[in-house]
C-alpha positions as CSV (number, residue, x, y, z in Angstrom):
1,X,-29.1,3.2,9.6
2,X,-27.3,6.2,10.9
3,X,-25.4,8.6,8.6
4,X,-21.9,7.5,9.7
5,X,-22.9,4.0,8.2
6,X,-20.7,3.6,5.2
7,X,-22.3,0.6,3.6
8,X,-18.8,-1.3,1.2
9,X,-18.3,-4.4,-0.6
10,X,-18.5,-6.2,-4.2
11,X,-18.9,-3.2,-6.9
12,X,-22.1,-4.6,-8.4
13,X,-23.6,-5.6,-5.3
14,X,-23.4,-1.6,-3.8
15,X,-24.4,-0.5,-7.2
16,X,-27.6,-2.9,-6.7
17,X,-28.0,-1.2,-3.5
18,X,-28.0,2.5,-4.2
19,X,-30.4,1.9,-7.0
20,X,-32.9,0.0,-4.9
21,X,-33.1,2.7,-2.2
22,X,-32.8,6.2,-3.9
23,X,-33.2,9.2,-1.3
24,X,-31.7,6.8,1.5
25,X,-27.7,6.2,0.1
26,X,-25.9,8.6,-1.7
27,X,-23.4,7.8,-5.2
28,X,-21.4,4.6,-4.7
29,X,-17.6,5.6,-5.0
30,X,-15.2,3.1,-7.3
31,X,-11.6,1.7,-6.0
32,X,-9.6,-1.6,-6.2
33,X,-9.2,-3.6,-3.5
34,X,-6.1,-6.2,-3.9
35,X,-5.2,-8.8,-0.9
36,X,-2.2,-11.5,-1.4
37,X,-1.2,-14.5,1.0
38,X,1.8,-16.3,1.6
39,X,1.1,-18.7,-1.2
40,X,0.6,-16.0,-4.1
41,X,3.2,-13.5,-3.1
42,X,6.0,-12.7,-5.5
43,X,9.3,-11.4,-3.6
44,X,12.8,-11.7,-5.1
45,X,15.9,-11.8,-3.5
46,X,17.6,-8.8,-4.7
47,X,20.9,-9.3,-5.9
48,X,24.5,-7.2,-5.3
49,X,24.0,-7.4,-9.8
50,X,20.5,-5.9,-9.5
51,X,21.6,-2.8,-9.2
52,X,21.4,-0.5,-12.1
53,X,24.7,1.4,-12.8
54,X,23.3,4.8,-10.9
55,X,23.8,3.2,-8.0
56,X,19.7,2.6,-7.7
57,X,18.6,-1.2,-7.1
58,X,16.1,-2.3,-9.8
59,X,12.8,-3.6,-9.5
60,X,12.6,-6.3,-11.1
61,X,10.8,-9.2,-9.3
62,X,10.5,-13.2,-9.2
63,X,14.2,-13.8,-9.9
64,X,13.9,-16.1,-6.9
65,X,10.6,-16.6,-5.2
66,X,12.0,-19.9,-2.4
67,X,10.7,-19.4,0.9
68,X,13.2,-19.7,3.2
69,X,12.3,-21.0,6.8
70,X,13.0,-17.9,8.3
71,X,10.0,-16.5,7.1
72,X,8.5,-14.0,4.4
73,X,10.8,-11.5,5.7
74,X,13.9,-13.0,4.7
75,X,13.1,-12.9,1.1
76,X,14.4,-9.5,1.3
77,X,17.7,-7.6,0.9
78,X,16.3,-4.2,2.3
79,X,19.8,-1.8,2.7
80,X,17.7,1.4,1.4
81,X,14.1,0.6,2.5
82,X,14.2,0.8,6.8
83,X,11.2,1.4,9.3
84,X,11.2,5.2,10.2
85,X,11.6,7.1,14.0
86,X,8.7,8.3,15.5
87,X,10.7,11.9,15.1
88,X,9.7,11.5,11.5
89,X,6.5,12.2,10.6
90,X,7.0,16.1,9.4
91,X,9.2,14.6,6.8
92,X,6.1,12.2,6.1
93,X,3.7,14.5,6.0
94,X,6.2,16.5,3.8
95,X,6.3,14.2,1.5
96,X,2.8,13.0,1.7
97,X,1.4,16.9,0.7
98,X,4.3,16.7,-2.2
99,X,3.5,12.9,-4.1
100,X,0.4,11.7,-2.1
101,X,-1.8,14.6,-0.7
102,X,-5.4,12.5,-1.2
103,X,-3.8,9.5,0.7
104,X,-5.8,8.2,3.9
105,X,-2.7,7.4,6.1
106,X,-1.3,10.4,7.3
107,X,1.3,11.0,10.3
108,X,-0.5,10.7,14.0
109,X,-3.8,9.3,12.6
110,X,-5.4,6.6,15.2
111,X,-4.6,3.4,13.6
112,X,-1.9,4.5,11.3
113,X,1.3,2.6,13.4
114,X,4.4,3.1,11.5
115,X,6.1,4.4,8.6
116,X,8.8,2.9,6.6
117,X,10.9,4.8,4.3
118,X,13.7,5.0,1.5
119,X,16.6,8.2,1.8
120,X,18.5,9.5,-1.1
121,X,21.8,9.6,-0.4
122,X,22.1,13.3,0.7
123,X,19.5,12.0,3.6
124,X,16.6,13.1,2.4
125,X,13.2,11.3,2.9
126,X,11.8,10.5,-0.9
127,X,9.4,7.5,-0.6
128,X,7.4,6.4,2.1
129,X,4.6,3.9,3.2
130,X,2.6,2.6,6.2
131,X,1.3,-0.1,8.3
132,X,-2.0,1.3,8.8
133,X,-5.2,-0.3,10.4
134,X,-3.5,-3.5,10.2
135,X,-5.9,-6.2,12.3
136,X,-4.5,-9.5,13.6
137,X,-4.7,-11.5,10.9
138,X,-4.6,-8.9,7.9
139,X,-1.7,-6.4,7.8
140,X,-3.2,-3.0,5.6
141,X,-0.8,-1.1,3.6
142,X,-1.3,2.7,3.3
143,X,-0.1,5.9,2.1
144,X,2.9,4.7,-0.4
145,X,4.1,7.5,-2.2
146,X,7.5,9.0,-4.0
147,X,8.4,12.0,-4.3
148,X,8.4,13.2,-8.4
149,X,11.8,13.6,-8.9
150,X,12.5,9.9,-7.3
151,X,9.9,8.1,-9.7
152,X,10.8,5.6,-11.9
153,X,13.9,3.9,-9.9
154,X,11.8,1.4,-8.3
155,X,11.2,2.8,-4.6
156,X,7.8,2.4,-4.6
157,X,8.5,-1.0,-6.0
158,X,11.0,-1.3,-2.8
159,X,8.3,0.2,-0.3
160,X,5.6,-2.3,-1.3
161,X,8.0,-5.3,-1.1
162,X,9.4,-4.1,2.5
163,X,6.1,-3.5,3.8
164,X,4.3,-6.5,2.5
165,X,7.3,-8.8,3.6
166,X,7.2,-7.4,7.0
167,X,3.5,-7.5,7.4
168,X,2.9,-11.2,5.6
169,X,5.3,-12.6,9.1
170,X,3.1,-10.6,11.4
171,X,-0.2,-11.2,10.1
172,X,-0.7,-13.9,7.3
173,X,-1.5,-11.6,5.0
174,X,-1.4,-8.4,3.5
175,X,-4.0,-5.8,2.1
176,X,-4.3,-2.4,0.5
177,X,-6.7,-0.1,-1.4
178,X,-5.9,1.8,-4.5
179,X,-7.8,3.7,-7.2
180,X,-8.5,2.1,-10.1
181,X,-7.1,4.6,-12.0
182,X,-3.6,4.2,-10.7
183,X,-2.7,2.2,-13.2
184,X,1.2,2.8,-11.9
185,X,0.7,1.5,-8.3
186,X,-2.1,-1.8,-9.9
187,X,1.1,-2.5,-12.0
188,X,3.1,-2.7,-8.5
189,X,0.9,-4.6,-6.6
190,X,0.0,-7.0,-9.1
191,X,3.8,-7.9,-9.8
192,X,3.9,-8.6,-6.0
193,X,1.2,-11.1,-6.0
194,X,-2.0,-9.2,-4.9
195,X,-5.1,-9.8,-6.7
196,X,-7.6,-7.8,-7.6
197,X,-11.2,-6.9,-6.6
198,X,-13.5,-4.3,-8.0
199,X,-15.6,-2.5,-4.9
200,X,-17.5,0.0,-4.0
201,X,-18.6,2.2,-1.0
202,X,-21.7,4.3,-0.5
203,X,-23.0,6.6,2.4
204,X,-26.5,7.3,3.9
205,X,-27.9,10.6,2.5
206,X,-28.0,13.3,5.5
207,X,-31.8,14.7,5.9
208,X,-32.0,18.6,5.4
C-alpha cells in the first residue's frame, strides 16, 4: 500500500481498520457525507411573494415539490443565482480566502469545472459554489461559501438549490462532503433532500 493510498468509507468500518494495523495507517479523520436522487430531492418553486421585504428571496423550501417534465432544472426560479465566467475566479478565490478558506474546490484546480454565483446588487460576488469532480453519473458539489456580511438571507440556501438542480439533469444525482460540525450547511442540505452518512478517511503512515 503506497503512502498516497487514502483508504475512505463507513466511519466504523475505517475505525476498525486503523485499530487493526497500528504503525501502518495514521488517525482516521471524521466528515459527513450526504448524496440525494431525483426521488428524495426537495426543490420549491420560488415564488414573486417569497421574497422578503429587503428585496432578498427567502429560503424556504417544499412549497411545491411537482416535477415538471422539463426536468429537475425547471423546478427553479434562479434570477440571482447564475453560472460564473471563466474571468472570475480571483473574485472566487476572493471570496473563498474570506467565508471558506479550508474548502477543497478552489479556482483552476484539475477537476474543479465551474463556479456558480449570487451578486449583490452593487455587483459584487458574495456566495459561490462548484461543480467539482463531478463523474458521469454523480454530480459533486464543492466549495459553497458566503461571504459574512451576506449570511443569513438564504444564498447559500440559493447556491445549493442552483447547483443541485443543475447537476441532478446532468448526472442523476448529486453529492457533497461536509464536516460534521457544520451544523449550518447539514441544516441546508438536509432541507434539500440529501441524506446523511457518517465516514471516515485514513492515510498510510510515511516510514522515517
Amino acid at each position: 500500500m503506497g503512502t498516497g493510498y487514502r483508504p475512505f468509507g463507513d466511519r466504523e468500518t475505517i475505525h476498525r481498520l486503523v485499530e487493526a494495523m497500528p504503525g501502518e495507517l495514521g488517525p482516521a479523520g471524521n466528515f459527513t457525507w450526504m448524496t440525494v436522487g431525483p426521488d428524495e430531492v426537495r426543490l420549491d418553486v420560488r415564488r414573486p411573494d417569497a421574497r422578503r421585504p429587503d428585496g432578498v428571496q427567502a429560503d424556504g423550501i417544499g412549497a411545491d415539490t411537482s416535477k415538471p417534465a422539463g426536468g429537475v432544472a425547471a423546478l427553479m426560479v434562479k434570477p440571482d443565482v447564475a453560472w460564473l465566467a471563466l474571468g472570475a475566479e480571483d473574485e472566487v478565490s476572493a471570496v473563498l480566502a474570506v467565508a471558506n478558506p479550508d474548502a477543497y474546490a478552489r479556482p483552476g484546480m484539475p477537476g474543479v469545472t465551474r463556479w456558480a454565483g449570487v451578486r449583490d446588487d452593487a455587483g459584487r460576488l458574495v456566495a459561490v459554489g462548484a461543480d467539482a469532480w463531478s463523474a458521469p453519473r454523480v454530480g459533486f458539489v464543492g466549495g459553497v461559501a458566503t461571504l459574512p456580511e451576506a449570511r443569513g438571507s438564504g444564498l447559500a440556501g440559493a447556491i445549493c438549490r442552483f447547483l443541485t438542480a443543475d447537476l441532478l439533469d446532468r448526472h442523476g444525482r448529486v453529492s457533497l462532503m461536509v464536516d460534521d460540525v457544520n451544523a449550518a450547511a447539514l441544516a441546508v442540505y438536509r432541507r434539500l433532500g440529501y441524506t446523511r452518512r457518517p465516514v471516515a478517511a485514513t492515510r498510510a503512515v510515511q516510514e522515517t
